[in-house]
N, C-alpha and C positions, 0 to 999 in steps of 0.2 A: 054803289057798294060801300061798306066799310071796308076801310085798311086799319091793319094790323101789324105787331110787330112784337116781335119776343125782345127783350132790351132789359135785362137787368143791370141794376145798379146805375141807369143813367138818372139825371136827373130833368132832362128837360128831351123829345123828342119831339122833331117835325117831318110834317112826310106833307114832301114838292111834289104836287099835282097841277100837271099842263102847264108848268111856270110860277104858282103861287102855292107860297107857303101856309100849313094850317100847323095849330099847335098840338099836340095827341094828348089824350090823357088817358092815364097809370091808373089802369084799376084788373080785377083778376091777375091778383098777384105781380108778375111784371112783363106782362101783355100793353101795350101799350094803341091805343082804338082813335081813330076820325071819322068821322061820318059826312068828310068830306067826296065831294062827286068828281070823278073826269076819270079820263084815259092811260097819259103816262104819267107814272111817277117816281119817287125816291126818299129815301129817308137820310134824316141830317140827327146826326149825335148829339147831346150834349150842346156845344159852341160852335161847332164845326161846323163849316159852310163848303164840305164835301160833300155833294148827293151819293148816295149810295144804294143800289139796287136792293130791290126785296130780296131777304134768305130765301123765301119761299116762292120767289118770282114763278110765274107759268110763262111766260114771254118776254124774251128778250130779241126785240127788233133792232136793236143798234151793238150788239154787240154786250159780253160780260161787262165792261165798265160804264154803259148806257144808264138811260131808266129803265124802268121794268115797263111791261105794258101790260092792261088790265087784258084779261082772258077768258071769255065763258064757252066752259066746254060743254053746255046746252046747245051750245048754237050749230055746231057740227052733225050734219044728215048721215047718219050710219046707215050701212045699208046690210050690215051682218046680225039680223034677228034674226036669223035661223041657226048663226054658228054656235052651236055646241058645245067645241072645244074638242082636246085633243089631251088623253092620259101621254104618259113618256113612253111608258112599257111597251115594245116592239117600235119606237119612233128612229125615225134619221133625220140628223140634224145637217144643216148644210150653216159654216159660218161664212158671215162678208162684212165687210166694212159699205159704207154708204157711198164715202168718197173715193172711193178706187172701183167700186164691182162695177160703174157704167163709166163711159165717156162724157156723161153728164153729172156724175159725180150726188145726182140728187133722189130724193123718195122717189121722185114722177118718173124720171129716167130707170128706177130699179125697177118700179110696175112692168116697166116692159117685159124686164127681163124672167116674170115671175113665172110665166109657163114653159120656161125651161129647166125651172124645178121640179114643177109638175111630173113634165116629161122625164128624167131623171128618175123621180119616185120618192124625194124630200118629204118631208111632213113635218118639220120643224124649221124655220127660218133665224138663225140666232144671231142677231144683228149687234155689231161694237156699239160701245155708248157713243147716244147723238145726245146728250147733254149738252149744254152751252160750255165752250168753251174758247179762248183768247188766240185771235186766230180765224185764220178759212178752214186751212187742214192740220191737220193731227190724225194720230190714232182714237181719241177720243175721251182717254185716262188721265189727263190733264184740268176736267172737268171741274167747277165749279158753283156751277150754280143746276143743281141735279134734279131742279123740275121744269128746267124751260128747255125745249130743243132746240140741238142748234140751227139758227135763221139760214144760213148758207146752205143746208140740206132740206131745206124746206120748210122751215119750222114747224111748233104745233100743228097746223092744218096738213102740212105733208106727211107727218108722222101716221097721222090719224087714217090720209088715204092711201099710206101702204099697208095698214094693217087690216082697214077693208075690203082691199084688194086680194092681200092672203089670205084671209078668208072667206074673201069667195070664189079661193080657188082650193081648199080645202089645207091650206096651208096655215099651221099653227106660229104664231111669232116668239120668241122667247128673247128679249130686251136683258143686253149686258148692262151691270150697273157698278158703280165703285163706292163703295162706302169704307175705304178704310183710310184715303188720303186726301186732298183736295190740289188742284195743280198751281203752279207758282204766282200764275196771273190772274187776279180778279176774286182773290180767296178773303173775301172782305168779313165771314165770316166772324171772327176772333174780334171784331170791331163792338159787334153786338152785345155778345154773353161769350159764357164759357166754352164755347167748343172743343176748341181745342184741348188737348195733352199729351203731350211728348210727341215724338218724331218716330217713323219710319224710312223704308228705302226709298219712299216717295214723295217724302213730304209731311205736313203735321196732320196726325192723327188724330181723331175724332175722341172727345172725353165721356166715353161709356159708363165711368163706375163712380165718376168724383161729384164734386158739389157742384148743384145743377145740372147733373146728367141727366134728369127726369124728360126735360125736356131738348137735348140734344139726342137721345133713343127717340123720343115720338116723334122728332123730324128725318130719320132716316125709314121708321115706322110707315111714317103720313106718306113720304114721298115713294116706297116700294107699295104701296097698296095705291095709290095715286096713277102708277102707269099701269097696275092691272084693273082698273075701275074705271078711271076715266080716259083710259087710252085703248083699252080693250085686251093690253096686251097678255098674255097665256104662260107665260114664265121669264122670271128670271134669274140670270147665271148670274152672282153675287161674286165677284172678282176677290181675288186673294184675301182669303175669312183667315186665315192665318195673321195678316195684320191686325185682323179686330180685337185692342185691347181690352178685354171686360174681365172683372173678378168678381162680378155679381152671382149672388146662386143663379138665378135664372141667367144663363146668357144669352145678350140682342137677335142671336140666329134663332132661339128659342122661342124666344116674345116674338118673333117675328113669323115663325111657323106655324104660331097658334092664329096669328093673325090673318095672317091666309088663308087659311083653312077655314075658319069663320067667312073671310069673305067669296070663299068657293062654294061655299055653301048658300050664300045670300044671291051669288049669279049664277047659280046653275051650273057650275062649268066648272073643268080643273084646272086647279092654277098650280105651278109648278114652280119651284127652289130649287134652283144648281150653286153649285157651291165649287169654285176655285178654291185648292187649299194643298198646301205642303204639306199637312201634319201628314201622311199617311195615319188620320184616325176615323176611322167606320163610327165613332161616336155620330159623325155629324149626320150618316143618311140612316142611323139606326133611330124607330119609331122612338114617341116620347113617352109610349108605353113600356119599354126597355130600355130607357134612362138613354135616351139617344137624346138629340137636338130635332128632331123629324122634320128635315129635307128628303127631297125626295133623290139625288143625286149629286154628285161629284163628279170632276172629271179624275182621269186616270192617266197621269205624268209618267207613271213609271212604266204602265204598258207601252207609250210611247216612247219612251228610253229604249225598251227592251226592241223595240221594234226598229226603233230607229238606229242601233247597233249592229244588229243582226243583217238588214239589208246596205247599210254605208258600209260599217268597220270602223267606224268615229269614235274613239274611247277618249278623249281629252276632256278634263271638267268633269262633271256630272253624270257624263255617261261610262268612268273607267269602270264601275261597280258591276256595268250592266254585259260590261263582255265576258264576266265569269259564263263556264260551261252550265249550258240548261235554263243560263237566266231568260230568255223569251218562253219559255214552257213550265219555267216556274211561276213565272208572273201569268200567265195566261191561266194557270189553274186558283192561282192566292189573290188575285190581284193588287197585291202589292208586294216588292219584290224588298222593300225594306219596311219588315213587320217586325221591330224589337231587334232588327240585327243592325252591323255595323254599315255606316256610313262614312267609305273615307272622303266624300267631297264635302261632307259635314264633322266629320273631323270626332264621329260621337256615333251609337246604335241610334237608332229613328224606326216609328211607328208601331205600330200593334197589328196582330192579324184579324183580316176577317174572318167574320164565321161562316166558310163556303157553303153549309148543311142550312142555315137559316135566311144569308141575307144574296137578295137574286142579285145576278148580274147587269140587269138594266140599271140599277143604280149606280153603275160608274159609265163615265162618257170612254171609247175607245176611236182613235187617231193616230192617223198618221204621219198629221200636219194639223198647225192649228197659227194663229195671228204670232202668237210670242214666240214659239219654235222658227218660225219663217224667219218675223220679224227683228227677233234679238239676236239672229247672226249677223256678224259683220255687213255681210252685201245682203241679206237680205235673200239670202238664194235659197229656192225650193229643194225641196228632194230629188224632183226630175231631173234638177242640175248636173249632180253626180251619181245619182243612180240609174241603172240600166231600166228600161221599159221592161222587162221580165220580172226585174227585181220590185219596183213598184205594184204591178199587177199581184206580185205575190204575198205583198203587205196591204195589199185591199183587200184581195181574198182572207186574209185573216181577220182582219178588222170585220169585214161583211158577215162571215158566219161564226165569229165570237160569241159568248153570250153578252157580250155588253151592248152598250146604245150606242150606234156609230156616230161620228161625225168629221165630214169634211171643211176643210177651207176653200172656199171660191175658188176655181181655175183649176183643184186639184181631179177634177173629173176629166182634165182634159186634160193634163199635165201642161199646164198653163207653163208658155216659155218666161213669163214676164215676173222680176222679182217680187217681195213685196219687203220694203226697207222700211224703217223708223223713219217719219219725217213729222215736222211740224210746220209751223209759222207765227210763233211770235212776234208782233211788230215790237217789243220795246229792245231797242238792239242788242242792250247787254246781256238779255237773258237769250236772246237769240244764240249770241255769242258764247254765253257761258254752256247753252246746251249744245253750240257744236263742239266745242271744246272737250265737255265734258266725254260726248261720245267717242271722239276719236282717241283720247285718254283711255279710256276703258277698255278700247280694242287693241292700242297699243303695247298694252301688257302682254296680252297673246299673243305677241309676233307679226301686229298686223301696222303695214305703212301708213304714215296717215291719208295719204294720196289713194288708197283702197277701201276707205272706208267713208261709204256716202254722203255729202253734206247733208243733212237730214233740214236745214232750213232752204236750201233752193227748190226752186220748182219743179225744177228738173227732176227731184227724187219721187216727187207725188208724182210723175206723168210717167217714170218708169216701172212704174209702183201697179198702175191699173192695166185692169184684164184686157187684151184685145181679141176680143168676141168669135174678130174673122180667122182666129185658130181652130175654132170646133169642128170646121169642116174639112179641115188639115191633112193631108198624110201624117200618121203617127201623132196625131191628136183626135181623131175620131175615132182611131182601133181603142183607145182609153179610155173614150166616154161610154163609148159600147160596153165595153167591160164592165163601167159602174153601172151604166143603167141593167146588167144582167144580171151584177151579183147582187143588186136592189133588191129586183124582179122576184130572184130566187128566194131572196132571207124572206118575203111575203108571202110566197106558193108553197114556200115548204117548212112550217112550223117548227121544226127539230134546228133549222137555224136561227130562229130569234127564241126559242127555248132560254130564259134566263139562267133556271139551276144552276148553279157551278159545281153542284157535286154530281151532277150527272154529263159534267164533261170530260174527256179524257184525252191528255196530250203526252203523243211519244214523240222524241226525237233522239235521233242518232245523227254525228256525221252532220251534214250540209242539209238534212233533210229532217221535215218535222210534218206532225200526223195528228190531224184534230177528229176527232170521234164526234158524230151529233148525230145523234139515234142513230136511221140506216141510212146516213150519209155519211164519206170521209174525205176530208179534204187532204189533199197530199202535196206540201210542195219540196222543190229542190230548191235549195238558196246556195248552190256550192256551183264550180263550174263546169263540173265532169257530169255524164248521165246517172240517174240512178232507179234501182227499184227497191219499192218501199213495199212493205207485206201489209194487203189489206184485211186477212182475216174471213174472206167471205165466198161465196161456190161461183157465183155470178155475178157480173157488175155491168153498169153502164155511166159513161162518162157526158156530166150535165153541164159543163163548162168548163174551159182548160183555157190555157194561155201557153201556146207551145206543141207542138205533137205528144199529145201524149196518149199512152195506151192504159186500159185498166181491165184485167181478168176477172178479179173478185177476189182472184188469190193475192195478185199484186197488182202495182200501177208501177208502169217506166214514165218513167219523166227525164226528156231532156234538160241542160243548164236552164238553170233560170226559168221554173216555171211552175205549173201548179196543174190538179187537174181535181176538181167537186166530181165526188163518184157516187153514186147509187148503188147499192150495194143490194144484188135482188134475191128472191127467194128459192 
């Protein structure tokens, strides 16, 4: 094969293959080509007698600070010619990390576990970034080298046979990816060209608009069409676009939409864009026929607030806004709950409204736990932690017959006892040190000891960290998973629950209790802890699913504390 390498302004490049050095030559501008042969290699700067892994590496067998190793994704035996694909609209997404969702922490190990999504009723698999990064474990956002997967989860080839696997179990993959920072260790990048420019809350950000950008966009470009082409994968969830600094007319979500699109149309299949993003702005998933960015989705932080309010009573931070009266039924009808209005945890009004009469509901993701909500408290603690089992069932039931696109976190089908905390493993100790430092800093601002708040580099936090499996069959872990798989079940049997429109949905609440409308179904729940009856409006009814005793006439439904009851409302 030739190797290649983007390198401007050096004046001399070699690239170390299998142990010997060849000289490259500068030609197409400042690409730099050997038509030297072998396996591992690396590239040397200038003078510099530091090897340094390919930008574009597809394998890294020794680790981010390694050589790279040559990669032919020819040579992998697919066995998903039949798979199709999978639109978003009416999908469920279930998310997991690689290295916590088994006890084996790997692709092979997760296969197992994949027909118990099945069973569930999943159709989206949305997997943390397995990019290479410095380290065994991590969360994954630390990445830096964003086309090779990471070796300890199975690299390339294990990537490739979990996503044959999901499809051929009719399971769509959608692959998280980060393009707005690179992580501290191995980010050799800035070595090469211009990448870099200016800084974020994570780290140095990527140079979208300045000199030599041309080619810093085609490599976030190459590498997002790259896992949906030559990995198979079916969508992915673009991690905080809110960091993405561009001031170009066209922005990179843009160029990058058109690009997909084109390539969905060359395999057949859909491919899909989610978009993690603070602006509360409908820009990003409005068509590029209405001067939108045309993604096909977003997730939705402030339904999540609203909800996450409503069933704790947690107003500290970011969530004080969200215990105003009505805000879970304002946000359930606007989806977004800060559209142009104020923000005091931003200290300023934030976002725009959408337009409920044009843009559908599957376009935003609705949760009730997600990696960062878990993962960026303190301990690490779920919502089953402190929430009652009636109270969660009655934040599923909303999320489930929402018009948005559900999605859960691992464990959260069973109200998984086991936390899931921030952890890493940097070997270089200082930065070890400085990230434990850093986190228990952070938490000790909010009142929290440092002796409370997990060392995020022992091992001990990744092993408390992963799901233990022999809960599902639990007392009071099995009455939960039933629950999910019914209210799955349901949002599939009865069309008026995955109904997108938001202007043909309609939420009352009074009181402890709130009333979603979806055609001739009503969901009712109580979130207070005294009994209640709620007026359903209707001559006759029958109750398709409760959590709780609950009764329902047609005129009303009584619900005891803490519960919910899916009614039929008949003729």
């Amino acid at each position: 094969m030739a190797f290649t390498v983007w390198a401007p302004g050096q004046d001399r490049v070699r690239v170390r293959v299998d142990g010997a050095d060849h000289d490259m030559t500068l030609r197409d501008g400042d690409w730099w080509y050997s038509d030297a042969t072998g396996t591992d290699y690396a590239f040397l700067l200038g003078e510099d007698e530091e090897p340094l892994p390919d930008p574009r590496s597809r394998w890294q067998p020794e680790g981010v600070h390694g050589p790279s190793r040559v990669y032919d994704h020819g040579a992998f035996s697919w066995t998903d010619q039949s798979w199709t694909g999978r639109a978003l609209p009416g999908g469920v997404l279930y998310e997991l990390h690689v290295g916590t969702f088994t006890e084996g922490g790997t692709f092979d190990s997760a296969i197992e576990r994949l027909d118990h999504l099945v069973d569930l009723g999943i159709t989206f698999v949305e997997v943390l970034p397995v990019n290479s990064f410095d380290g065994t474990a991590g969360w994954g956002y630390d990445g830096v080298l964003w086309g090779a997967v990471h070796e300890p989860y199975g690299g390339p080839d294990g990537f490739k046979r979990f996503v044959d696997a999901c499809h051929a179990r009719g399971l769509a993959v959608v692959l998280d990816v980060v393009y707005n920072h690179l992580g501290p260790s191995g980010a050799y990048l800035d070595r090469f060209g211009p990448y870099f420019a200016g800084q974020n809350d994570w780290g140095p950000g990527l140079n979208l608009d300045g000199e030599g950008s041309d080619e810093v966009r085609r490599y976030v470009i190459d590498n997002a069409l790259g896992w949906l082409r030559d990995f198979h994968v079916d969508a992915l969830r673009l991690d905080a676009v809110h960091a993405l600094s561009d001031r170009r007319a066209t922005h990179l979500l843009e160029e990058l939409a058109r690009e997909v699109e084109a390539l969905s149309a060359a395999v057949c299949r859909p491919l899909t864009l989610i978009a993690e993003s603070d602006l509360n702005d409908p820009k990003l998933v409005l068509s590029r026929e209405a001067h939108g960015y045309g993604l096909h989705a977003q997730w939705s932080d402030d339904l999540h607030h609203a909800l996450h309010v409503a069933l704790s009573g947690e107003t500290s931070g970011y969530y004080a806004d969200f215990a105003a009266p009505g805000a879970l039924a304002r946000t359930l009808k606007e989806v977004f709950f800060h559209a142009g209005t104020w923000s005091s945890f931003r200290g300023r009004t934030h976002g725009r409204p959408v337009d409920t009469r044009t843009v559908p509901g599957h376009r935003f993701l609705a949760y009730l736990q997600n990696h960062d909500q878990i993962g960026n408290r303190a301990t690490g603690d779920r919502l089953s932690a402190t929430v009652s089992p009636g109270l969660l069932a009655c934040g599923a039931a909303i999320v489930f017959c929402s018009p948005y696109t559900p999605m859960i976190f691992m464990g959260e089908e069973w109200a998984a006892s086991t936390p899931w905390q921030f952890f890493a493993s940097f070997p270089d100790p200082e930065l070890a040190e400085a990230v434990r430092t850093g986190r228990r800093r952070e938490f000790s601002r909010h009142g929290w000891g440092e002796s409370e708040v997990p060392d995020p580099i022992d091992p001990a936090t990744v092993e408390r960290s992963r799901l233990r499996w022999v809960e599902v069959a639990e007392p009071g872990h099995r009455e939960v998973l039933e629950l999910y798989r019914s209210l799955i079940r349901l949002r599939r049997e009865w069309p008026a629950l995955a109904d997108p429109h938001l202007d043909r949905l309609e939420v009352r609440a009074e009181g402890s209790w709130l009333l979603l409308y979806r055609g001739s179904l009503r969901l009712a729940c109580n979130l207070g802890p005294e009994p209640v009856t709620i007026p359903l409006d209707g001559e006759a009814a029958q109750v398709l699913l409760s959590w709780g005793e609950a009764t329902a006439t047609g005129a009303t439904a009584t619900l005891p504390p803490e519960s919910f009851a899916l009614v039929e409302l008949l003729d």
